[in-house]
C-alpha positions as CSV (number, residue, x, y, z in Angstrom):
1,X,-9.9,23.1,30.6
2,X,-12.8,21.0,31.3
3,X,-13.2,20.4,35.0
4,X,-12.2,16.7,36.7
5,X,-15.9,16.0,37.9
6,X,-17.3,15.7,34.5
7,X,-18.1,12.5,33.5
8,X,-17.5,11.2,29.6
9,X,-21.0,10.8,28.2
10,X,-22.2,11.5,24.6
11,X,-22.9,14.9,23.4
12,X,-20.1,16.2,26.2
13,X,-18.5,19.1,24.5
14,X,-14.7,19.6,26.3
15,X,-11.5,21.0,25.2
16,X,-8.2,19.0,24.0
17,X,-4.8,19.5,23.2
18,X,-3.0,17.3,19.9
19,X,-0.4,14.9,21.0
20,X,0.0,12.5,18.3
21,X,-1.8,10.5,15.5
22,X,-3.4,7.1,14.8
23,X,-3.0,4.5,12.3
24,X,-6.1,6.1,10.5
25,X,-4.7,9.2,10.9
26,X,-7.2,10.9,13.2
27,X,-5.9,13.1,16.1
28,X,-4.8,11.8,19.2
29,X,-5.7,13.4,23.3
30,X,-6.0,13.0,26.5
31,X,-9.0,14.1,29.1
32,X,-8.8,13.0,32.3
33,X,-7.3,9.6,32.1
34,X,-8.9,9.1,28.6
35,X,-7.6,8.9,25.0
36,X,-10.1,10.8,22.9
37,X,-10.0,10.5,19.2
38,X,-10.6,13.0,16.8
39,X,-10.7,13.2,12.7
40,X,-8.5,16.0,11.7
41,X,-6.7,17.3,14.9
42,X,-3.4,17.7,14.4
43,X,-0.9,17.0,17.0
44,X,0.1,20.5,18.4
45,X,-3.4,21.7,18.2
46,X,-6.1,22.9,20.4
47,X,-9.7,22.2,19.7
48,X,-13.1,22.1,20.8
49,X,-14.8,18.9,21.0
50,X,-17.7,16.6,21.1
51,X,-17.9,13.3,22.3
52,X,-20.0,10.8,20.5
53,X,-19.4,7.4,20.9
54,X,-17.1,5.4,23.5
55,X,-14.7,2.5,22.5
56,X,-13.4,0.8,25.2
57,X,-11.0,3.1,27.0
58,X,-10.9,5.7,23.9
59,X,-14.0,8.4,23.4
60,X,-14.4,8.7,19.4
61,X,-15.2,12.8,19.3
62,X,-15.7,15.4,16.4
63,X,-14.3,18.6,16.1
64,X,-16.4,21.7,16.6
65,X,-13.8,24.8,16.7
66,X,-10.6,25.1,16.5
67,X,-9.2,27.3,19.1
68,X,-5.3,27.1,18.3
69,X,-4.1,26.1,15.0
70,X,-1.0,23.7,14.2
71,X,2.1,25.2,12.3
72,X,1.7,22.0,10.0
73,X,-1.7,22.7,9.3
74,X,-2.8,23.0,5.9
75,X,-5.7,23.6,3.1
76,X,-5.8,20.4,1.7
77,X,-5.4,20.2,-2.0
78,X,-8.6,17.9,-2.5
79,X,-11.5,19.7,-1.9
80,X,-13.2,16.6,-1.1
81,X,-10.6,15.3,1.7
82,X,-12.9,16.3,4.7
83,X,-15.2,14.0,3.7
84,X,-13.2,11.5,1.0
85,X,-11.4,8.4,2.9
86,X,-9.1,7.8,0.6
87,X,-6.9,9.9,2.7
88,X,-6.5,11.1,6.0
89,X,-3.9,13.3,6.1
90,X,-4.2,16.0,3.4
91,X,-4.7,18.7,6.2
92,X,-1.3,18.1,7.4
93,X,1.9,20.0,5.5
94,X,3.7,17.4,3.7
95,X,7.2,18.6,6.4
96,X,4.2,17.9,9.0
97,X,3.6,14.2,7.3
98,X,7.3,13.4,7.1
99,X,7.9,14.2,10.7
100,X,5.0,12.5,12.0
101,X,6.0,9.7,10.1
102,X,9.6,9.9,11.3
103,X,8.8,10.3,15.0
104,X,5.9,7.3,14.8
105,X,8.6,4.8,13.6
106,X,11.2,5.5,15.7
107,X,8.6,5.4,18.5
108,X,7.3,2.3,17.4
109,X,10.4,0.6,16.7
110,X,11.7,1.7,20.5
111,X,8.5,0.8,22.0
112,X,7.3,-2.7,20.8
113,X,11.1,-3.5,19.5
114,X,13.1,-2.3,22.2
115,X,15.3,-1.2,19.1
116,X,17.9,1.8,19.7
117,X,19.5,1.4,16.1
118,X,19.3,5.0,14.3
119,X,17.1,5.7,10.8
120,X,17.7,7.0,7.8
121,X,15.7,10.7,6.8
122,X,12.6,9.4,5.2
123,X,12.5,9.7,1.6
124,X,9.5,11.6,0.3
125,X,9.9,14.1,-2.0
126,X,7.6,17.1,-1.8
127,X,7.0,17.2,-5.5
128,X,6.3,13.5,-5.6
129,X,3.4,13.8,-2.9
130,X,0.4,14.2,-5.1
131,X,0.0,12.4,-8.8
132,X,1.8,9.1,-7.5
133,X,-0.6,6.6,-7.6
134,X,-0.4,4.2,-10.7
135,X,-3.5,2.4,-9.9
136,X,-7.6,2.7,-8.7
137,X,-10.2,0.3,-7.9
138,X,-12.8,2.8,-7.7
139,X,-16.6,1.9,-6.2
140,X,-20.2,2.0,-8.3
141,X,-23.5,3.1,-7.2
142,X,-26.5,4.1,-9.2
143,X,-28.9,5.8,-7.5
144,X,-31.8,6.9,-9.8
145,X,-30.4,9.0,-12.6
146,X,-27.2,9.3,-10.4
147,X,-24.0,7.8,-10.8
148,X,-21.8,8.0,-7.2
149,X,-18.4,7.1,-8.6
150,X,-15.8,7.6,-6.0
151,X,-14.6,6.4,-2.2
152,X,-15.9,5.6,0.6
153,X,-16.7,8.2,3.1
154,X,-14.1,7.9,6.7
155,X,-16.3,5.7,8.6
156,X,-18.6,5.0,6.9
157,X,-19.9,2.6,3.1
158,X,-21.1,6.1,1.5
159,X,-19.4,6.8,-1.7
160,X,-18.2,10.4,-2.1
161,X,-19.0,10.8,-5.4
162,X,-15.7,12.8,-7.5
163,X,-14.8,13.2,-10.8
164,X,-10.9,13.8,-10.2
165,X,-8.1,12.8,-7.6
166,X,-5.2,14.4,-7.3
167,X,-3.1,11.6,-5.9
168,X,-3.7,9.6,-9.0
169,X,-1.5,9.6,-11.9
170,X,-2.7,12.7,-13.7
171,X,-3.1,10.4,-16.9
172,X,-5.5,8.2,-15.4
173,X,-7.0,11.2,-13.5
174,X,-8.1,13.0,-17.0
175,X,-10.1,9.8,-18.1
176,X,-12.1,9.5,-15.3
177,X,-15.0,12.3,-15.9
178,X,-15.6,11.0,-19.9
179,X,-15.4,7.1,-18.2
180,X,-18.3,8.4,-16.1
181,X,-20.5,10.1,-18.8
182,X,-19.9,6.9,-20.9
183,X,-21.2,4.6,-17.6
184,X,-24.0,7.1,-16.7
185,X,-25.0,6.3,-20.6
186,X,-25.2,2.7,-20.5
187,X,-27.9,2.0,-17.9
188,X,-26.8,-0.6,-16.5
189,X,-27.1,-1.7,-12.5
190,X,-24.3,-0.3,-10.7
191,X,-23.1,-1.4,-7.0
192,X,-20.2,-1.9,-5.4
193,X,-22.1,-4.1,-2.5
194,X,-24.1,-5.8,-5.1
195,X,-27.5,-6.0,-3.0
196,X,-30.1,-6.2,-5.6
197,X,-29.6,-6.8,-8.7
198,X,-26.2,-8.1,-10.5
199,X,-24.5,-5.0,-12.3
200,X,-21.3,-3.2,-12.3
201,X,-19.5,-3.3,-9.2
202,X,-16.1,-1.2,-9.3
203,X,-14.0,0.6,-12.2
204,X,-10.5,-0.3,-12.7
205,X,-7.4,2.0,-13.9
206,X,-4.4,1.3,-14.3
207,X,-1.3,2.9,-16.1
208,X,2.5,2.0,-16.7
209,X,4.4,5.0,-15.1
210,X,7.3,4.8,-17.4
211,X,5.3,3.6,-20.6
212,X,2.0,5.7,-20.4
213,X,0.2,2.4,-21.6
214,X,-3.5,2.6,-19.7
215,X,-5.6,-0.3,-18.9
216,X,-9.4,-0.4,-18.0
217,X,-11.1,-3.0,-16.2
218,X,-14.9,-3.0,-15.3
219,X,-15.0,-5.5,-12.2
220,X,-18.6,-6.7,-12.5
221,X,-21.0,-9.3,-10.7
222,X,-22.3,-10.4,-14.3
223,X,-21.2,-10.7,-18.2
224,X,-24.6,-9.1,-18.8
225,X,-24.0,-5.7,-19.4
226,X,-25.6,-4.6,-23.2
227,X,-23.5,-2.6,-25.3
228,X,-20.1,-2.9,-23.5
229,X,-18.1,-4.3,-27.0
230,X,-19.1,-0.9,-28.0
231,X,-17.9,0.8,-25.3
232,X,-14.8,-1.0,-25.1
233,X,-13.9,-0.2,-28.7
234,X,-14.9,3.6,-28.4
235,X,-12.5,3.9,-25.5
236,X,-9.5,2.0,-27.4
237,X,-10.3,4.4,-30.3
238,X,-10.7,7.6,-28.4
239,X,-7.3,7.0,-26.0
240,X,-4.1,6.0,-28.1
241,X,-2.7,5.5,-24.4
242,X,-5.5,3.0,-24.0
243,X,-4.0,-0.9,-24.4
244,X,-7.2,-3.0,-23.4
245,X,-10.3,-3.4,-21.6
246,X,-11.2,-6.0,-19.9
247,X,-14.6,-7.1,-17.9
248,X,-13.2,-9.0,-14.2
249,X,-16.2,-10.9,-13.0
250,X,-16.6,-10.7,-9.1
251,X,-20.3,-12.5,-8.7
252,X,-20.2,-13.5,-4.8
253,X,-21.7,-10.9,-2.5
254,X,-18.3,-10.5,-0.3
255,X,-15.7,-7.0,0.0
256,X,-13.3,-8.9,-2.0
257,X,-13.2,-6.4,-4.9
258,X,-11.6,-8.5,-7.5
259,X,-12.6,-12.0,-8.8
260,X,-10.7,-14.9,-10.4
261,X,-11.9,-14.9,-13.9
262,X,-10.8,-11.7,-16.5
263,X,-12.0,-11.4,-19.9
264,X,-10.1,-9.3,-22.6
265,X,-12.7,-7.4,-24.2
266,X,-10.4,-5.0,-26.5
267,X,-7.0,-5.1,-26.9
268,X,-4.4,-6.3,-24.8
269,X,-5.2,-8.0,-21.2
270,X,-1.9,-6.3,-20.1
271,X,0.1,-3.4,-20.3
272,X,4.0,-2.9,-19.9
273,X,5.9,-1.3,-17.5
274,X,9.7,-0.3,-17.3
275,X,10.7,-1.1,-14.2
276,X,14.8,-1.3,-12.5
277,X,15.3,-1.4,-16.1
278,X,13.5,-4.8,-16.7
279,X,9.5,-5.0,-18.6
280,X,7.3,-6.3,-16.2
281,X,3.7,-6.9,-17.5
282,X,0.8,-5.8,-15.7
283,X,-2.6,-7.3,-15.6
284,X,-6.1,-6.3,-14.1
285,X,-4.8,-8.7,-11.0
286,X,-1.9,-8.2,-10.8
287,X,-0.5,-6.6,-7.3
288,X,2.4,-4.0,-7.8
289,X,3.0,-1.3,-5.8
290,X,1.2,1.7,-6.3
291,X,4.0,4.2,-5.8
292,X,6.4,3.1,-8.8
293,X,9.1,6.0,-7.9
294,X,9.2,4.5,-4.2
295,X,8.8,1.0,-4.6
296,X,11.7,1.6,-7.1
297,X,13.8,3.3,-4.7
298,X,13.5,0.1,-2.4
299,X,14.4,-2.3,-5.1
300,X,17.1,-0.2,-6.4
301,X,18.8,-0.1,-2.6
302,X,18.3,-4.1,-1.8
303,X,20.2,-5.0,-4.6
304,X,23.1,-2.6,-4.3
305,X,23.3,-3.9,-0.7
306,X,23.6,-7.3,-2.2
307,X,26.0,-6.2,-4.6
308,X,28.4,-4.6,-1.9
309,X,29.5,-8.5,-1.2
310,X,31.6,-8.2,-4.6
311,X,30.5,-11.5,-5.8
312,X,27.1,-13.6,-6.7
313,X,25.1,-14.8,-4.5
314,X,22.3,-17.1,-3.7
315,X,19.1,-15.5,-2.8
316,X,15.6,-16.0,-1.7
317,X,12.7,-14.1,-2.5
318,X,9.8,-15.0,-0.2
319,X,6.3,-13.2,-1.0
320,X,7.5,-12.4,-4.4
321,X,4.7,-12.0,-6.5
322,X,5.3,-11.4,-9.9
323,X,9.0,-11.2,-9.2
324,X,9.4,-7.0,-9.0
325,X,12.2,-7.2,-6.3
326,X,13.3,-11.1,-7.8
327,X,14.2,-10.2,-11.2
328,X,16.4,-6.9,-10.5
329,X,18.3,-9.3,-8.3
330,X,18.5,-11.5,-10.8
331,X,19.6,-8.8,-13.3
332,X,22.4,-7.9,-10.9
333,X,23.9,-11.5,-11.0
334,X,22.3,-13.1,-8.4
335,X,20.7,-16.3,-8.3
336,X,17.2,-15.9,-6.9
337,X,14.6,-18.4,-5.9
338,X,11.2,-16.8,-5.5
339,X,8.4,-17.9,-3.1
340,X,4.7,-16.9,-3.8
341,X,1.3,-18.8,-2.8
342,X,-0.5,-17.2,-5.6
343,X,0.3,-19.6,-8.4
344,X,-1.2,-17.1,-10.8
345,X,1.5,-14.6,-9.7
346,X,4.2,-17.0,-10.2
347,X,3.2,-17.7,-13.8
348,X,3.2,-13.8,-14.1
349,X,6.9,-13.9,-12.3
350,X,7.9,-16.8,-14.8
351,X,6.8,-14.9,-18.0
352,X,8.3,-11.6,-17.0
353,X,12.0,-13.4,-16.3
354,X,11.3,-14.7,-19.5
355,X,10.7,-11.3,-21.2
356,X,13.9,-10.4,-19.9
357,X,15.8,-13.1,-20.5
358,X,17.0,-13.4,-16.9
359,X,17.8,-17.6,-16.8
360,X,19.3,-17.5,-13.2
361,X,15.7,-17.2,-11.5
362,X,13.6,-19.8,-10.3
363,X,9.6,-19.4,-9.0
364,X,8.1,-22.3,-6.6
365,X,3.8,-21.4,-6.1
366,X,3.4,-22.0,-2.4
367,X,3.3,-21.2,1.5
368,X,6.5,-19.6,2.3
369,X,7.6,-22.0,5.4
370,X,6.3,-24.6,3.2
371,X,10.0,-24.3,1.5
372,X,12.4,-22.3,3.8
373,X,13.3,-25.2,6.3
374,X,14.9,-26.6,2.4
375,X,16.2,-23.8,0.9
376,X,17.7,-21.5,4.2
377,X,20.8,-23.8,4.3
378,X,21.8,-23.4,0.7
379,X,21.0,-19.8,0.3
380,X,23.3,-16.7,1.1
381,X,20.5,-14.2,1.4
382,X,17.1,-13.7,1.7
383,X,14.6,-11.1,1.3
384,X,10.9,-10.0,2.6
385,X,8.0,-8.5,1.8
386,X,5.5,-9.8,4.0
387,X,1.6,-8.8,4.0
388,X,0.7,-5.9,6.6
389,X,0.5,-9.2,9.4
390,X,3.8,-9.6,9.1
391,X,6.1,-12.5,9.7
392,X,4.1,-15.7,10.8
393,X,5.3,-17.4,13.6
394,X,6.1,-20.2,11.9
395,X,8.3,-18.2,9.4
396,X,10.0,-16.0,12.1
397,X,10.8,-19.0,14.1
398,X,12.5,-20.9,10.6
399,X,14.6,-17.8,10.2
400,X,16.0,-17.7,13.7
401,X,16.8,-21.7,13.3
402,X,19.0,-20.9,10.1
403,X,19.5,-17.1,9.4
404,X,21.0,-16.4,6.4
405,X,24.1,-14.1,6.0
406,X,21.9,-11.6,4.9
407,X,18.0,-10.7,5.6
408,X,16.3,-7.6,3.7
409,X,13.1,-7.1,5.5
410,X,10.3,-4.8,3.3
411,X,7.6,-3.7,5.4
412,X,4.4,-1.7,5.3
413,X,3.1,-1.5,8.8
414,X,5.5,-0.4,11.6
415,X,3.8,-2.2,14.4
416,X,4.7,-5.7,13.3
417,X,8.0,-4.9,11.8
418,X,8.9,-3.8,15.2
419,X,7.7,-7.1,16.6
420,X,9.9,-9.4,14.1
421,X,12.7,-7.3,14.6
422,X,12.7,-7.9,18.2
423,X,13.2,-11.6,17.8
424,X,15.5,-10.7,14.6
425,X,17.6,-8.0,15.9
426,X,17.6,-8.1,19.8
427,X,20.5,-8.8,22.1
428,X,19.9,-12.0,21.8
429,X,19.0,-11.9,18.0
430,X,21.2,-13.5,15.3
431,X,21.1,-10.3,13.6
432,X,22.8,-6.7,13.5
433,X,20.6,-4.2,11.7
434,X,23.2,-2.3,9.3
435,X,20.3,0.4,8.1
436,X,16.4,1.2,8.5
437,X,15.1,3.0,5.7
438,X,11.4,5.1,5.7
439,X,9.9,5.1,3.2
440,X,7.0,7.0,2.3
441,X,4.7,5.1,0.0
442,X,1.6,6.7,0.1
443,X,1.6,10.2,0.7
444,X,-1.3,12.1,2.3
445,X,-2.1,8.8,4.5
446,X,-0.9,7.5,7.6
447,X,1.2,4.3,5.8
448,X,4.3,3.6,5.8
449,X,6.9,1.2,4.6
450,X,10.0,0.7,5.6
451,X,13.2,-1.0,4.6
452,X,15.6,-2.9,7.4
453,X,19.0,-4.2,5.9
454,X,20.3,-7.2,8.2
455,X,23.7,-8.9,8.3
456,X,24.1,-12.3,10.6
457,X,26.1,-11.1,13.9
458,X,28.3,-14.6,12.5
459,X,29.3,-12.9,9.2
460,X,29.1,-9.4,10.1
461,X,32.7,-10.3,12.7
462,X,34.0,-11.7,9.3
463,X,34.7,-8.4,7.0
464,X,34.3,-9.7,2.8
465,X,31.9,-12.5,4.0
466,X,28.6,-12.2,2.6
């Protein structure tokens, strides 16, 4: 090992041992009082270094050699994921992932919640860890006669230019080299940063899991592009599976990929999806999970939790959206009150109860804490799916003035879920957690949701309460 007198500078070469992961997924060590981080160490796994840059009290390094493999390592089953930052984690077995993932919650949940309550396995399939994803915003450049379609490489705004993806849905995955051809054709500007000139800024896929219906969107910074009615038609013509096209115009020179204003150029704006047994529609903006299986799975075990009270009850959906967790509740006999602050998604939620003929469902467009301090004392449960933040403040502290019976809490980022749940669930918290659920969302990353089902410390003394 590298000797105490040697000082971090760049271009240091030293040796490290694997002890854990980040949130990016990059390899975790320590030399001499430092954390060094490093892209694809694996925890368990000795490597030759080099630092580069220094961040604070963390050296960023890259690897150089590996001098003892991990027993989770792994050929990934991208050949571009060394360089592809779409994920992070493809080198690691998908038993490797699941434990890492495991370990990291519990650790995070003991650490920032002070939490001793036990988990539940994580559910992630091994067959399920490629193919999942139902949905891709991919990035444009031209450059000369070259079209870079892809994602961005880790660290940096390069596209890696690909012309498959093996965690997308292989349906969408087989259109993508034709969509290029057609695109490289067309000569039109093409980039994602729209720097120069306006153009083509992102391609758009999206497919209903259980209906096969496809939609493409070209996400653009103009309506100027020549010839696309003709495209549009030829791709409606050529793919059955193929619903509509449509042209989403993003014209401000910001990373916000999509903008407020969709035309339909052929077809349908929307496609259908089969979802906890209900049709949900699906547009070019509209957010749904990208795992359908797993974001099923959570729905699926929130309202059977609600169900084991044995009689209807009175629930609140804050965050939403277009209703994917609201109206299975509603289909179970609930009465559910959704809160959104997109009103365009609570249009969507109102036309989708509609489809489904689901009349015990109400949708108010709005800040969350805008309408809990009304609604908490009239309502039996209520359920969460906050953004990766977490909880505001403002919302935590409503909750802990008048906690319902019941609180389902969604979550994708373990850090602040461990925070809420320290005010929710504490000693002190009006709270018992009755089961923490993992689940793994997006396999071959370092995400992960999770699923905490709550009963009031009040109504859990009281057995057939709700």
């Amino acid at each position: 090992m590298t000797a105490i007198k040697d000082t971090p500078q760049p271009g240091l070469i030293i040796t490290v041992f694997g002890e854990d992961l980040d949130q990016q997924g990059r390899g975790l060590a320590r030399w001499n009082d430092w954390v060094i981080a490093v892209p694809e160490l694996l925890p368990g796994e000795e490597a030759k270094v080099q630092l580069q840059q220094r961040q604070r009290r963390m050296w960023l390094a890259r690897r150089l050699e590996t001098l003892q493999p991990s027993t989770d390592a792994r050929r990934p089953p991208c050949i571009l994921a060394h360089k592809c930052g779409g994920c992070s984690l493809q080198h690691l077995s998908v038993e490797g992932q699941n434990a890492w993932k495991q370990r990291h919650l519990h650790n995070t949940l003991t650490r920032i919640g002070k939490l001793s309550a036990p988990l539940s396995p994580l559910i992630s399939p091994e067959s399920e860890s490629l193919g999942y994803r139902n949905r891709a915003l991919i990035p444009l450049l031209m450059e000369g006669s070259n079209l870079r379609l892809g994602y961005y490489r880790r660290g940096s705004h390069r596209i890696v230019n690909l012309n498959h993806c093996p965690v997308l849905d292989p349906r969408l995955d087989a259109l993508i080299p034709e969509i290029k051809a057609d695109l490289l054709s067309t000569g039109w500007v093409m980039d994602s940063d729209f720097r120069g000139k306006a153009g083509l800024r992102h391609l758009g896929l999206r497919i209903g899991v259980r209906t096969g219906d496809v939609l493409i969107s070209l996400i653009s910074a103009t309506e100027v592009l020549p010839g696309i009615d003709g495209l549009s038609e030829r791709w409606i013509k050529r793919w059955p599976q193929v619903k509509g096209v449509t042209l989403n115009l993003q014209p401000r020179r910001s990373n916000t990929v999509l903008g407020e204003q969709t035309i339909c150029l052929q077809g349908q704006d929307s496609i259908d999806e089969q979802f906890c047994g209900l049709k949900l529609e699906l547009g070019t903006t509209t957010f749904f999970q990208v795992n359908t299986a797993r974001a099923e799975r959570a729905v699926v075990m929130i309202c059977h939790w609600l169900s084991t009270s044995g009689e209807p009850l009175r629930v609140i959906d804050a965050y939403c959206g277009i209703g994917t967790i609201a109206l299975p509740i509603a289909a179970h006999g609930h009465s559910v009150t959704g809160l959104e602050i997109s009103s365009a998604s609570i249009r969507h939620a109102q036309r989708n109860a509609s489809r489904n003929n689901l009349q015990n469902t109400e949708f108010i467009d709005g800040d969350v804490i805008k309408h809990l301090q009304e609604l908490l004392p009239h309502h039996d449960a209520l359920v969460v799916d906050p953004p990766r933040k977490g909880l505001s403040p403002d919302v935590l502290a409503m909750i802990l003035k008048q906690p319902p019976h019941r609180l389902a809490y969604l979550s994708c980022d373990p850090a602040t879920l461990a925070r809420d749940l320290r005010e929710l669930a504490s000693d002190q918290g009006p709270y018992k957690i009755e089961a923490i659920q993992p689940m793994d969302f997006f396999p071959q990353t370092s995400h992960l949701e999770c699923l905490v089902l709550m009963r009031s410390i009040s109504c859990a003394a009281q057995p057939g309460t709700a």
